[in-house]
N, C-alpha and C positions, 0 to 999 in steps of 0.2 A: 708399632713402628714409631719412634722419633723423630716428630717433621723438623727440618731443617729449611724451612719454605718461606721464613722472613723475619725481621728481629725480633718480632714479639713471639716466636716459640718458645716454650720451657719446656721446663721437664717435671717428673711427676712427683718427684722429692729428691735429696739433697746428694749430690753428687760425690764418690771417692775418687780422693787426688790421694796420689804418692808423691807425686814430682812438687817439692820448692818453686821450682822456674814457677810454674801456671800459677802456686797460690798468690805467689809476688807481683802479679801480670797487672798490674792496674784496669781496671774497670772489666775483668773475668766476668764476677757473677754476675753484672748488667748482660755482659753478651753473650752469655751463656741461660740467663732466665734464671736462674738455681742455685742454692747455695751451696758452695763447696766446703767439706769435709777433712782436713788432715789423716790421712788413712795411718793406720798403725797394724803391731798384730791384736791387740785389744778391741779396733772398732768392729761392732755388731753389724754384722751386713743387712742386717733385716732394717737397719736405719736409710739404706741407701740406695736409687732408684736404679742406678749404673755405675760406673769407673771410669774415670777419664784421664787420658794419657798422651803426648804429644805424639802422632803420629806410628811411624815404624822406627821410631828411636832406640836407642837399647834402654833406654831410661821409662821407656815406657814396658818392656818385659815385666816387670813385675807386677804394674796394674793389668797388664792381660792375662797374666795369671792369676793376681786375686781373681777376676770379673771370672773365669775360665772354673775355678774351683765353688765358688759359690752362684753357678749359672747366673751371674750379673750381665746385662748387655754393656759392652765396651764401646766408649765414645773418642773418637780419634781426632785432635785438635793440630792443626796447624795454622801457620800463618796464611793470612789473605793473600789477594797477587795484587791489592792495589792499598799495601798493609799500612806502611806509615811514613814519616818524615825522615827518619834517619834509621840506621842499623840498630840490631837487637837489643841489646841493652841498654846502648843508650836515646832512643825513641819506643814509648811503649806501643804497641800496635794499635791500628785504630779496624783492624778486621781480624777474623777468625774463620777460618772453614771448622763444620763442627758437621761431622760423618760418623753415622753408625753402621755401616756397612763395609765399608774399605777406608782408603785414602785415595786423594784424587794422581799420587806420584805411584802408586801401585800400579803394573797394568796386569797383574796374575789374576786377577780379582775385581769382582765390578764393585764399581763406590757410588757414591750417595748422586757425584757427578754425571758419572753416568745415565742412573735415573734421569733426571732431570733434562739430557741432553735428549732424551727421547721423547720427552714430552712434548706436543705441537705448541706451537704460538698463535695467540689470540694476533690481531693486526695492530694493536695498542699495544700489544706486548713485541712486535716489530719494532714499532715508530717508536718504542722507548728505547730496545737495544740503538735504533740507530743513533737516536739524540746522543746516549751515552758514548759510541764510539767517534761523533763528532769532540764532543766535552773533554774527552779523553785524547785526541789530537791537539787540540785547541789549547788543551793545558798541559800538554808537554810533561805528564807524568808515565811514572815506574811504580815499580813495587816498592823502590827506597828514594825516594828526593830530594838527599841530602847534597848530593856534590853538584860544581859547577857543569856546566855544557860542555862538550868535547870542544874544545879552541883551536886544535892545531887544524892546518891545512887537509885538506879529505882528494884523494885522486878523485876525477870524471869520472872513472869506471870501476867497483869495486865489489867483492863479495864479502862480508861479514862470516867469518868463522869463531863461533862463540865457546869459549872454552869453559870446563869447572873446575872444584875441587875434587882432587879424589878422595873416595870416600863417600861423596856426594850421595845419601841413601836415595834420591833419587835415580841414579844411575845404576845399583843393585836395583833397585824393583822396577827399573823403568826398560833396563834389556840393553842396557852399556855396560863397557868398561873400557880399562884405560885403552885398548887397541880401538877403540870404537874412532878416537878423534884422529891417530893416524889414518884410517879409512877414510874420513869425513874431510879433512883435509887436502888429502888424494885427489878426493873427487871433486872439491872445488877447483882445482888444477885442473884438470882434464876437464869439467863439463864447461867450465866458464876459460877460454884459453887465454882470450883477449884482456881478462880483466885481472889488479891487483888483487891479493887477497889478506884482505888487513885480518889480524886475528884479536880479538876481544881476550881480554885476562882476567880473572877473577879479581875482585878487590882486595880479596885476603890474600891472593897468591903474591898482588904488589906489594903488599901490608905485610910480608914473609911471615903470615902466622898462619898459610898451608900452601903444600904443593899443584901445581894446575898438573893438566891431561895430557895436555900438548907438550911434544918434547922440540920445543921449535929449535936447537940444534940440529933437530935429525933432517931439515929441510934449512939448511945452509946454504945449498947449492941450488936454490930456487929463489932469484933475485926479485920474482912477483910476492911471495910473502914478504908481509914487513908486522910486526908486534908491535901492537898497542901499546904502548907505557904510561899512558898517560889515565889516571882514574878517575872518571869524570863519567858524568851522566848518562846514559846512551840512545837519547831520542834522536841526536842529529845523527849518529852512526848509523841506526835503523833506517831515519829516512833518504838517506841517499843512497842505499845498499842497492846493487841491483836484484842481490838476490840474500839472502841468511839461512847461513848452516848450523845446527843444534845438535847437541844429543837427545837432554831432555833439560834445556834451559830453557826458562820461565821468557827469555827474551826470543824467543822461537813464536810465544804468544803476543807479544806485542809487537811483532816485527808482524802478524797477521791484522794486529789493529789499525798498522799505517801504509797495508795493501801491499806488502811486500812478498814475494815468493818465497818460503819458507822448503827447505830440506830436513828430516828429520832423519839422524843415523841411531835413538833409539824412541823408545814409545812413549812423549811425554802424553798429558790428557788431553790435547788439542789435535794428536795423531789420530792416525786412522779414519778419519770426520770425512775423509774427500776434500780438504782444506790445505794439505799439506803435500808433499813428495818423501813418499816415505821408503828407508832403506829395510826395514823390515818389516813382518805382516801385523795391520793390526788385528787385535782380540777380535775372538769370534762374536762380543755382543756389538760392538760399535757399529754404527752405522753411518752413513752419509748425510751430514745436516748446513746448511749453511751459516756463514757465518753470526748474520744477528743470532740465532737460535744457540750458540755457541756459547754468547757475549751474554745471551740471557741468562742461560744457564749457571756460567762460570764465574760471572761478576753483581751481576743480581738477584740470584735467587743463591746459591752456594754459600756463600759466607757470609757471618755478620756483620756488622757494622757497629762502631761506636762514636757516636757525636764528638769530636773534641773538646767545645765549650762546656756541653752538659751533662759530657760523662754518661749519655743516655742511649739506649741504642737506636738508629737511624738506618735512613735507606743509602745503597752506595753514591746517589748524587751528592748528597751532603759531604761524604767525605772526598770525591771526586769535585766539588767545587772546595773545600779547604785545602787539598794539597795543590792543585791547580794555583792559589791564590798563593800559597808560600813559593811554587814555584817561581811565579811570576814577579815577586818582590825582591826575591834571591836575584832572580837575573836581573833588576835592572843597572843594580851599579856595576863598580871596575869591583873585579877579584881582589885586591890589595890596594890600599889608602892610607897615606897617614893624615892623623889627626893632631891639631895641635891646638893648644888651651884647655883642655878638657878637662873638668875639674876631677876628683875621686868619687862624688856623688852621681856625674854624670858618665863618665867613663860604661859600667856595664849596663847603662839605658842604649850609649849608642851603642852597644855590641848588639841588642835584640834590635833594635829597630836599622841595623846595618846589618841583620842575620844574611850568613850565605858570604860575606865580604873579610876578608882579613886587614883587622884594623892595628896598624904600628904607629901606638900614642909618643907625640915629643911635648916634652916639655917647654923646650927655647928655641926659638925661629933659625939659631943656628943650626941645630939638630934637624933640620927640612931639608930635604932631600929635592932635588931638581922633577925627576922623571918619574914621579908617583902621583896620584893624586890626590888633590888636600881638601881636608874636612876640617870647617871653621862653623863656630856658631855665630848666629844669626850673622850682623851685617858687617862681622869684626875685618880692617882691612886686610888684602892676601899679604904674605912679606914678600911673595917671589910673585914671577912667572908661573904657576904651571900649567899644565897638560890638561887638568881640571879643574877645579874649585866647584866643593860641593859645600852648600850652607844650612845649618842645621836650625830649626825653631820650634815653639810650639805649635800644635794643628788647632784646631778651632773648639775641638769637642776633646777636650786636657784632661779634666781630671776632678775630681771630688777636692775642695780643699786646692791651697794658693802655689803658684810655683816657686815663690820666696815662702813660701812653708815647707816645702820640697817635698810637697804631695808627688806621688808617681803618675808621671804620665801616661795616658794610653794613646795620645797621639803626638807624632812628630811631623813635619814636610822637613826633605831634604831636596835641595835647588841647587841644581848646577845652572842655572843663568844670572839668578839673583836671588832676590828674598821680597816674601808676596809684601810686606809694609814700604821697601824701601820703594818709592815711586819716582825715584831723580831716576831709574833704568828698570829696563822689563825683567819679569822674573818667569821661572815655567810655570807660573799659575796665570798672569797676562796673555801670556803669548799661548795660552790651552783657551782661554776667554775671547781671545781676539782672530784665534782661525782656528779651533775644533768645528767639526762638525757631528753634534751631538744627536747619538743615534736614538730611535724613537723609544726604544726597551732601557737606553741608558734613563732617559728625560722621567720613564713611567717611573724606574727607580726611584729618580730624587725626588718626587711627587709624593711616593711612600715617606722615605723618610722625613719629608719635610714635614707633612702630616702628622708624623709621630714624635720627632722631637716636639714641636708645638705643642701638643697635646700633652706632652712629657712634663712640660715647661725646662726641658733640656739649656743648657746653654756650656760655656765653654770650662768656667770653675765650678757652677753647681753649687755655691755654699749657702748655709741655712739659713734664712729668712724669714722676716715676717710679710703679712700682706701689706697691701696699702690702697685705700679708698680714696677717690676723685672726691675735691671736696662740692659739698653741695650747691648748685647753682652755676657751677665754672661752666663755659662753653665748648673754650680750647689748653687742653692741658701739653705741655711741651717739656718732655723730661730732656737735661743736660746733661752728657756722660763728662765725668772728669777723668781722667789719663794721668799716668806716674809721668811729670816733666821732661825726666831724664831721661826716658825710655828710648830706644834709637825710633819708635813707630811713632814720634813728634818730631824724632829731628830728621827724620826722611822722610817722613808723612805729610807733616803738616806746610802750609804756604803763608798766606798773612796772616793767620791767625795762629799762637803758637804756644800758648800756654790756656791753664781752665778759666783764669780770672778773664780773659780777655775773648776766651768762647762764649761767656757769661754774658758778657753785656752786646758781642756782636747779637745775640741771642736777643736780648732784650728791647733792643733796635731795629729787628724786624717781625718782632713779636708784641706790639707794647702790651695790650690787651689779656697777653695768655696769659695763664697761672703754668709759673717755670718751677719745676724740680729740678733743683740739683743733684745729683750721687756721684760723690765721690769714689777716686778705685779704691778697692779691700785692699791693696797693698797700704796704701797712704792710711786709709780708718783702720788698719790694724797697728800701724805704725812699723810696719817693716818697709816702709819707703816712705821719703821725704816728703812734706806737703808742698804746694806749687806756692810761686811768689803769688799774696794777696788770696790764695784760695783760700783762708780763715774769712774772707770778707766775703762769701759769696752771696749773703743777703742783701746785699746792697742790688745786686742784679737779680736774685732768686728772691722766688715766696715761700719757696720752700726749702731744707737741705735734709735727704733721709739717706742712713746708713747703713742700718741692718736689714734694710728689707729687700728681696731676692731679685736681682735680676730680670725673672721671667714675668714675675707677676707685676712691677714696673713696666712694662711693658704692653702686658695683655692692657694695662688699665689708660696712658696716652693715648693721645691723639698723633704726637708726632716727639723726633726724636732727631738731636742737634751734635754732631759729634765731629771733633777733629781728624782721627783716625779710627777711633775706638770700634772693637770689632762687635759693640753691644747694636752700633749700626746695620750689619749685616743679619744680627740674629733680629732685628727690630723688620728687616724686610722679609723674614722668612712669618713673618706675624701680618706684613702686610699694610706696617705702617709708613705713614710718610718720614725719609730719610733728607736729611739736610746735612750736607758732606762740607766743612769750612777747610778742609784737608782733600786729601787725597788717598782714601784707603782703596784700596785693593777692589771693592764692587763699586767706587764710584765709576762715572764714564762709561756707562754701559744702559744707560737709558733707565735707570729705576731708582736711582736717587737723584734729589736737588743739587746738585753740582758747584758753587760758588769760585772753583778757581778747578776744572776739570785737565787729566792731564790727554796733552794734546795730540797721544799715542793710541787713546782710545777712544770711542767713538760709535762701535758696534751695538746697535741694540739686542738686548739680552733679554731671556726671563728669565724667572727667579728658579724654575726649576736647572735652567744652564747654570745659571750659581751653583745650585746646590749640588751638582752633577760634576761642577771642576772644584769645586772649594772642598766640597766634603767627603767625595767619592774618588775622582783622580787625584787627587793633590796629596792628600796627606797619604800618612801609613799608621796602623792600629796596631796595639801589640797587647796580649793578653799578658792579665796584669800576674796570673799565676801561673797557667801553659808556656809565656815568653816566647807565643809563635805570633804569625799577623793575622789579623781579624778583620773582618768587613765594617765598614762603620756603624750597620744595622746592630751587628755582636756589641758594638761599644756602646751604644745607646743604651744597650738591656745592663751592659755593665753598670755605667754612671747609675741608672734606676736600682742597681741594687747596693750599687753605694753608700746612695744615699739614704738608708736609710741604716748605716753603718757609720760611726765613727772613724775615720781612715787616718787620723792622727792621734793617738793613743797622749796622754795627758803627761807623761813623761817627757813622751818626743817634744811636746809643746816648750816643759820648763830649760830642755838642752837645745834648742832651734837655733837661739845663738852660736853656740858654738859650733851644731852640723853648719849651720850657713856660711861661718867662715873656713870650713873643712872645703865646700863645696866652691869655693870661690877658683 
């Protein structure tokens, strides 16, 4: 027998495929353990441990006939219930059911599911289904998590009638057809009298690329129906259903996940359980189980799993907290924005890191529209009124290499109050610092990661360096960051002090004694931005001026660390040194830096793990630099770490920079 009992099962040699579709399936033989075969009539079966076929497809007849003629076991693949980001071909799946005995949509026949539905539960294997059926409310996932939330208005009282396609090879083997959804409709009418009865549509039936069940003309003369149109998500539809009617749609199963009363008019694999109201009888092997034993069954032991970052296979939390987190980043802006200024370099950055939002780019502030909402970078003025203003920047933990290099970034913040540098008004990173209240499981997190960047010697561009040693006998060493002049994070930052020549010597005047390092920003020592008035003269205030040496390990090696706005002050308190703020960034005012002109909005004492918990964890968004989906900023950490030790601007790009740079303007 062929366990199917966790992702590290394989198989005992190398698998016959007929079907294209499966060999093209991206990361197959990880979640399958084995390697697959292109079958022909040439291939020697004695190479091959079984066949493997999608389901009761027609496309699969052929490999059940090879497997049938040379006594091979037949191995039956279909997709997860908690499969991927978007529709079939264009999101590859990140589950797989893999059954040697039936399929889990068969009910003639017992499958692998069944098995497993029988098995008792340890009480740890309880308290995991339950966690996971929390996780799975919590994060507001389907089987596809591509589209927005249903938006229109929903009656007080309503029953969900969920319709398919016909054809649906689940509804031949599950004990439907198409008269199945007139009955099922019927009887939403009669058993529920008081209530509307919204009818759900397939997506493809909106999408006219198949016909649905329901002939919702033939109930015309029933003013409590009313049809869906609108395709969109279906978690708020489930959750305020009073009740959900199915044939044998997968949403029959999820409508049990969010404790809703479930009607079944044919036999999907959650039927028959005692869990349902079913219009037909189930198979003689099922039995009565409840629901965690169901959810164990169906969602973590059944199908595999494949990591998205590592392409590896994993357990269903992992991918039940990745879709969770795409959901959650999808939902938070408006459905439709325009954006305006946006260069051609920048333009498909904001598409991934606005994934879920439709973005309509203008050129000229004439082309702005009243009644949409507008996406401006960084602190650039609005030209109108609107409805919204969201503001686009770097996040803190960017990228390998400069952003006037036009390294890709993996992090963005997007701010509909303000922007975290500018400090003449609050932005949603102040105003998450000045009244969150940070939960104890959030705080343990940033404690993780602060740890780990540190140790990393992570910071925000990452570029190559050398060390650099305290010189012998100093007592108090005090590195000076310098900052691009022009930058807007000087001219909304900064207060009396406003340029580097002049951070220099405030520096030197309450320092007389230390040994000062200067470093200059990589934009300026590379020469893709301007030097500051007088910053060629910094030895006159400094002992020292270094240029290539990295960030982190300046850093590890001070005592303390002098900055106008520069965000090398924030990674200097995740280190734990003393911070001397002559500006106004973003962590000053919060009780962990030395203050010299603090703004007068904040005032809360902070620790460094609440920094780290709104600066690096809520604030920004990550976006996978090759997947193009959102990542947690733990994944972008392990990214930067393999960056770097990768050239991520290729020597070409370097000699044409000028010219992308003016592309990119």
């Amino acid at each position: 027998m062929i366990g199917v009992d966790s992702p590290s099962s394989s198989f005992a040699g190398p698998l016959a495929v007929f079907s294209r579709g499966i060999l093209r399936t991206p990361g197959i033989e990880s979640l399958l353990g084995a390697t697959l075969i292109p079958a022909n009539r040439f291939l020697d079966p004695a190479r091959v441990a079984a066949v493997v076929g999608w389901g009761r497809r027609a496309s699969s007849l052929r490999a059940r006939a090879y497997a049938s003629r040379h006594a091979k076991p037949f191995i039956a693949l279909e997709d997860g219930f908690l499969r991927s980001l978007g529709l079939g071909g264009a999101s590859a799946p990140l589950s797989v059911v893999v059954d040697d005995l039936g399929i889990y949509y068969d009910a003639t026949l017992p499958c692998r599911l069944d098995r497993l539905c029988d098995e008792p539960l340890q009480s740890l294997d309880v308290e995991r289904s339950l966690r996971f059926i929390h996780a799975w409310r919590q994060g507001r996932v389907s089987k596809y998590n591509h589209l927005p939330e249903f938006s229109s208005a929903l009656p007080e009282d309503y029953v969900l009638v969920v319709d398919q396609t016909r054809g649906d090879a689940s509804l031949q083997w599950g004990g439907a057809d198409a008269t199945t959804f007139d009955r099922m409709l019927r009887s939403a009418l009669e058993q529920y009298p008081g209530s509307r009865v919204l009818v759900k549509t397939h997506p493809d039936v909106l999408a006219g690329k198949a016909k649905g069940c329901i002939d919702i003309a033939a109930f015309a003369d029933q003013p409590r129906v009313e049809l869906l149109a609108e395709n969109a998500h279906p978690v708020r539809l489930l959750e305020h259903a009073r009740a959900v009617f199915v044939a044998t749609s997968q949403m029959g199963f999820e409508a049990l996940l969010r404790g809703r009363p479930v009607h079944c008019f044919g036999m999907p694999f959650y039927a028959g359980r005692g869990l349902t109201r079913d219009a037909v009888p189930a198979p003689p092997w099922r039995q009565a189980i409840d629901l965690p034993r169901l959810v164990h069954a169906a969602l973590l032991r059944y199908p595999r799993y494949l990591d998205p970052v590592t392409a590896m296979p994993c357990e269903a939390e992992r991918v039940l907290e990745h879709l969770s987190l795409q959901r959650r980043l999808r939902a938070e802006l408006p459905p439709v924005v325009e954006a305006l200024g946006f260069s051609a370099w920048k333009r498909p950055l904001l598409r991934d890191f606005m994934a879920g939002t439709e973005l309509v780019f203008r050129r000229r502030v004439a082309q702005v529209g009243a009644d949409r909402p507008l996406v401006l970078w960084g602190a650039s003025p609005a030209p109108r009124q609107s409805p919204r203003v969201l503001r686009v920047e770097d996040g803190f933990l960017r990228s390998v290499g400069l952003g006037a290099e036009l390294a890709r970034p993996l992090s963005w913040v997007i701010d509909d109050e303000g922007i975290y540098y500018d400090a003449t008004r609050p932005s949603a990173l102040e105003n998450m610092l000045r009244e969150r209240d940070f939960e104890p499981d959030l705080l343990e997190r940033a404690g993780r990661l602060r740890e780990h960047i540190v140790a990393s010697g992570i910071g925000k561009y990452n570029l190559a360096g050398s060390g650099w040693s305290r010189p012998a006998g100093v007592a108090r060493v005090v590195l000076v960051v310098g900052q691009v002049e022009s930058d807007a994070a000087v001219a909304l930052g900064a207060t009396a002090v406003r340029d580097n020549a002049s951070l220099l010597a405030a520096t030197r005047e309450r320092c007389p004694d230390a040994w000062i390092v200067y470093k200059p920003h990589p934009d300026v020592v590379r020469g893709l931005r301007k030097l500051g008035a007088n910053e060629n003269k910094a030895l006159r205030d400094a002992d020292e001026v270094v240029y290539t040496v990295s960030m982190a390990a300046m850093l590890d090696a001070v005592d303390e660390v002098h900055v106008i706005s520069s965000l090398a002050g924030f990674e200097a308190l995740l280190r734990e040194k003393k911070v001397v703020c002559h500006g106004r960034p973003f962590y000053a005012g919060w009780g962990l830096t030395e203050d010299l002109d603090p703004p007068a909005r904040r005032g809360r004492q902070l620790s460094v793990e609440q920094l780290v918990a709104a600066a690096l964890i809520l604030y920004p968004r990550y976006v996978h630099p090759r997947g193009r989906f959102f990542m947690s900023p733990e994944e972008a950490v392990e990214e930067l770490l393999g960056w770097r030790s990768k050239p991520l601007i290729p020597l070409w790009r370097r000699w044409l920079l000028p010219l992308l740079r003016l592309r990119a303007r």
